[in-house]
PLY file of the C-alpha trace (Angstrom):
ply
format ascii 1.0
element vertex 236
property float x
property float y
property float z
element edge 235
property int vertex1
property int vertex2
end_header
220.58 177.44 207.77
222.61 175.47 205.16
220.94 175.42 201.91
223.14 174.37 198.82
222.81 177.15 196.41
223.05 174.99 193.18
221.23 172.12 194.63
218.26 174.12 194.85
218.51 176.32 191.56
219.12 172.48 190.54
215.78 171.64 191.46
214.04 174.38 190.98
214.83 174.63 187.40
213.68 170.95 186.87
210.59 171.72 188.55
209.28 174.62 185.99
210.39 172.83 183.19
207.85 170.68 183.84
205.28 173.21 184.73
203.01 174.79 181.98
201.55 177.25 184.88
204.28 179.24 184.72
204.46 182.90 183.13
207.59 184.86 183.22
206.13 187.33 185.54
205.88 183.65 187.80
209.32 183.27 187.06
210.60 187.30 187.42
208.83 187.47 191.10
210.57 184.44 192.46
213.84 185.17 191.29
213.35 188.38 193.29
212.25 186.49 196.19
215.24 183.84 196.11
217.40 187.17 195.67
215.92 188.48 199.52
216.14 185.08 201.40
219.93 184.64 199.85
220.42 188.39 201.50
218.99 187.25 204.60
221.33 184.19 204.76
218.49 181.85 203.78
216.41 182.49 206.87
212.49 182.06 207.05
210.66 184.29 207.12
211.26 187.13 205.00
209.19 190.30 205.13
208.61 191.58 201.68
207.72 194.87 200.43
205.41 195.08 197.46
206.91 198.42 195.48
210.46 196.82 195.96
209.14 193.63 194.49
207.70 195.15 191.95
210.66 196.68 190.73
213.03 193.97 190.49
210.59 191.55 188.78
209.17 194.36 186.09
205.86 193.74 186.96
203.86 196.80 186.36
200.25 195.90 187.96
199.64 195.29 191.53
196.73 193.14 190.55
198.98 190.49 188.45
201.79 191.13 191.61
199.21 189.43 193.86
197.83 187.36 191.45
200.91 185.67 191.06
202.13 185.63 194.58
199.12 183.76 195.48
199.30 181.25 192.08
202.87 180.39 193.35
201.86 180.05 196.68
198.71 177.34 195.85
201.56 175.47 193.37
204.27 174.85 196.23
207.27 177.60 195.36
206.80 179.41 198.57
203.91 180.14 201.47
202.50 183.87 201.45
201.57 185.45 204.05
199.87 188.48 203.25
199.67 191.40 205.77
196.35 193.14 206.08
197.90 195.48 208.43
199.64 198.69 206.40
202.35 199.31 209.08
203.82 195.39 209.08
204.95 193.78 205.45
203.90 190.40 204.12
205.96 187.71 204.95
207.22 184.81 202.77
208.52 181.21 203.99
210.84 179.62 201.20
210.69 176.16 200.13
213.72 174.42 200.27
214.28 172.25 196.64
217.94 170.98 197.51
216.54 168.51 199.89
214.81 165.50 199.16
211.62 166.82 200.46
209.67 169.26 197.45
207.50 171.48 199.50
209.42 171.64 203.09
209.20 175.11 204.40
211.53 175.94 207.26
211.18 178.08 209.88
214.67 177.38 211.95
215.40 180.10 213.91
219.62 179.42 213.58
221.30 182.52 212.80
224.85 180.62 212.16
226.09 182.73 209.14
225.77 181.43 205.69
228.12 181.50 202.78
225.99 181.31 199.87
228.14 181.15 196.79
226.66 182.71 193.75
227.35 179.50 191.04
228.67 180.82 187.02
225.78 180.35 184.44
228.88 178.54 182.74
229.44 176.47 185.95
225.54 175.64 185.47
225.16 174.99 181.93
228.65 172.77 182.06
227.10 170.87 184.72
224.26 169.90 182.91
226.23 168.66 179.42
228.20 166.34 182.00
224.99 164.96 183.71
226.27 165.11 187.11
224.22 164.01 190.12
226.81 164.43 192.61
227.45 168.42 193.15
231.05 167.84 194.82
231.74 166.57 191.55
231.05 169.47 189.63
234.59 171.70 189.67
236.64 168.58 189.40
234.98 167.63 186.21
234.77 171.22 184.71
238.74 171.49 185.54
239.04 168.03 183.73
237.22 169.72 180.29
240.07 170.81 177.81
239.81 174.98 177.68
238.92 176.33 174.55
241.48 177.34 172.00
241.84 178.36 168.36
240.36 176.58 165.84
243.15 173.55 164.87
243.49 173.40 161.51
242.99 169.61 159.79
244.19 169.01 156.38
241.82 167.03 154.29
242.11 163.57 153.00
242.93 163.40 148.88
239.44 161.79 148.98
238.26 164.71 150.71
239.72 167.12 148.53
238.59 165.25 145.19
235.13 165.23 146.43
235.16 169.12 146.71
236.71 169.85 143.58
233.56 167.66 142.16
230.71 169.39 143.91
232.82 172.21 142.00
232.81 170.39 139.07
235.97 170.39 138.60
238.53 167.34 138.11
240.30 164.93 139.86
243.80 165.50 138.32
243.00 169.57 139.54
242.23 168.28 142.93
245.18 166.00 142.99
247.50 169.12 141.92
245.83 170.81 145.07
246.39 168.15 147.61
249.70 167.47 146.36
250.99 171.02 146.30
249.73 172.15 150.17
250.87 168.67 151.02
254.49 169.14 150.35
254.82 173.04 151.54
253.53 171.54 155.42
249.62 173.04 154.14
250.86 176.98 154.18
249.57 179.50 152.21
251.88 181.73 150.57
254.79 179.30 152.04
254.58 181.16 155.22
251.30 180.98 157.25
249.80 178.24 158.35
246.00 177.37 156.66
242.97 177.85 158.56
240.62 177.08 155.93
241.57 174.64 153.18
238.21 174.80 151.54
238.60 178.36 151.29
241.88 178.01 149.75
240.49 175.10 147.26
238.11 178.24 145.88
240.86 180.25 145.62
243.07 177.34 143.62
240.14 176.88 140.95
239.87 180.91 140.72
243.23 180.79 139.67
243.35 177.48 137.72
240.25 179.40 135.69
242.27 182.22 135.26
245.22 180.51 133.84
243.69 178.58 131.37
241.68 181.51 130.10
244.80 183.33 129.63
246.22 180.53 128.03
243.21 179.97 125.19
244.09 183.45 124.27
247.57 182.91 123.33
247.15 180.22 121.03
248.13 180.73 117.43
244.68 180.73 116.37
243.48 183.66 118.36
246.48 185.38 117.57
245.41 188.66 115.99
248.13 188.75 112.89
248.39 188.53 109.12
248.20 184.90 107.73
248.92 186.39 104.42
252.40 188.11 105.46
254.72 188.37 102.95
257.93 187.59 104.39
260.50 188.53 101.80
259.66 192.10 102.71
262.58 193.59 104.63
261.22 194.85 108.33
0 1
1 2
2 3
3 4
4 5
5 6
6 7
7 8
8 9
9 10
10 11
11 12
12 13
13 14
14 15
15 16
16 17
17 18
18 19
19 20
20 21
21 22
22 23
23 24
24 25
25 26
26 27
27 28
28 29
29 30
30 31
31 32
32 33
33 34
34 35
35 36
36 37
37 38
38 39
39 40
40 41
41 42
42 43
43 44
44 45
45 46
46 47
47 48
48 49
49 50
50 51
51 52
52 53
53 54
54 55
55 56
56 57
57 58
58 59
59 60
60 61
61 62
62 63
63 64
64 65
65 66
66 67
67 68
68 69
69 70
70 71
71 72
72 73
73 74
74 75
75 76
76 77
77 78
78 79
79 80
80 81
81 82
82 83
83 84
84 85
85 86
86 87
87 88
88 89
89 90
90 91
91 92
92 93
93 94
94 95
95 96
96 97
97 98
98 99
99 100
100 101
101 102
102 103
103 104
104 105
105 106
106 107
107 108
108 109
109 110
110 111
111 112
112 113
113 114
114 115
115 116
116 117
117 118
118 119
119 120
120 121
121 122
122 123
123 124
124 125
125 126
126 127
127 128
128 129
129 130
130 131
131 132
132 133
133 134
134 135
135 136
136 137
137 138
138 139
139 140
140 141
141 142
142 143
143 144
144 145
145 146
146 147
147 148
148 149
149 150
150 151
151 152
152 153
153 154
154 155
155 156
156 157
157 158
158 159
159 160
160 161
161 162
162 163
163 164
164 165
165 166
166 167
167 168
168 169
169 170
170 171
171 172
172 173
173 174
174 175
175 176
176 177
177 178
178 179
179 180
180 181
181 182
182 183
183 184
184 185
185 186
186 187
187 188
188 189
189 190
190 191
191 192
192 193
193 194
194 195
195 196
196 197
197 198
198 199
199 200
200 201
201 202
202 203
203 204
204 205
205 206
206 207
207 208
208 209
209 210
210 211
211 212
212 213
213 214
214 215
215 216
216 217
217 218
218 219
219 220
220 221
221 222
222 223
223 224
224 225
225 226
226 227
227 228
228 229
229 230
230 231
231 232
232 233
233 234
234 235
């Protein structure tokens, strides 16, 4: 049987996104189950063993394992088909969500061999940003996407820059001396690396700026530590 893989994850995802019913134990169990009929080429029915079941779905109660095999049966993900005879499993008929029709539950009896791709979750979620209906579409768009690289470095605007330095309080003519200065040296730090973070190197610029002038206040004559009253016709 030919059953488009993404088609009916496709569907099937729309379809609980819209139902409140649904538990994660809902969810675990027919993950599990869509796991078996993918093994068995997508072939109804499959025979199901409970233990096995309850292993790869983490459910730890038999009662809430039947419970829920019979709440998604009554809400259309599957038929069950419980066994009351100890020696033969349950069996479970899949609904197939990649054809127009919701609850269809096919019992076809072709055993011509089935390749069923496992899609990428980044194939998936890719899909969905691009909003594409038509699957055959899918890789062609994806391949059209521009791969992701380093961050590109963008040097700001003088306007840019001048609005920093105020949310720094700080002043134009400083911001101007920082535009103007990366500006000229091609925006590298140290004149030999390229920038990756001009903002980063703005802080840095006003560290320094503060520095400067503080070092500057302190050698003014005024807080020069000498002797105003020197007498200067005293030989050294």
């Amino acid at each position: 049987m030919n059953v488009n893989y993404i088609k009916h994850l496709e569907a099937f995802f729309s379809k609980i996104s819209l139902d409140d019913r649904l538990s994660t134990v809902h969810l675990g169990l027919y993950y599990s189950l869509f796991h078996q009929w993918n093994l068995a080429k997508f072939q109804n029915p499959i025979s199901i063993c409970r233990s096995e079941l309850m292993k790869t779905s983490k459910v730890g109660s038999a009662n809430t394992y039947t419970r829920c095999l019979r709440e998604l049966n009554d809400w259309g993900y599957f038929e069950y088909k419980p066994s009351h005879n100890p020696s033969r499993g349950s069996l479970v008929n899949m609904y197939r969500f990649d054809t127009t029709t919701d609850n269809s539950c096919d019992n076809s009896n072709d055993r011509t061999p089935v390749i069923a791709m496992r899609p990428s979750i980044n194939s998936i979620n890719k899909k969905k940003q691009l909003n594409i209906t038509n699957i055959d579409e899918v890789d062609s768009k994806i391949d059209q996407q521009p791969k992701e690289k380093g961050k590109i470095f963008i040097p700001p605007s003088l306007r840019e820059a001048i609005l920093f330095f105020k949310e720094k309080n700080k002043t134009d003519l400083e911001a101007e001396k920082f535009f103007n200065y990366f500006e000229s040296n091609g925006w590298l730090v140290g004149g030999k690396s390229k920038m990756k973070n001009w903002q980063a190197a703005a802080r840095n610029w006003i560290l320094n700026s503060e520095k400067f002038q503080n070092q500057t206040k302190q050698l003014k004559p005024g807080n020069l530590n000498v002797n105003q009253n020197k007498d200067y016709s005293v030989p050294l």
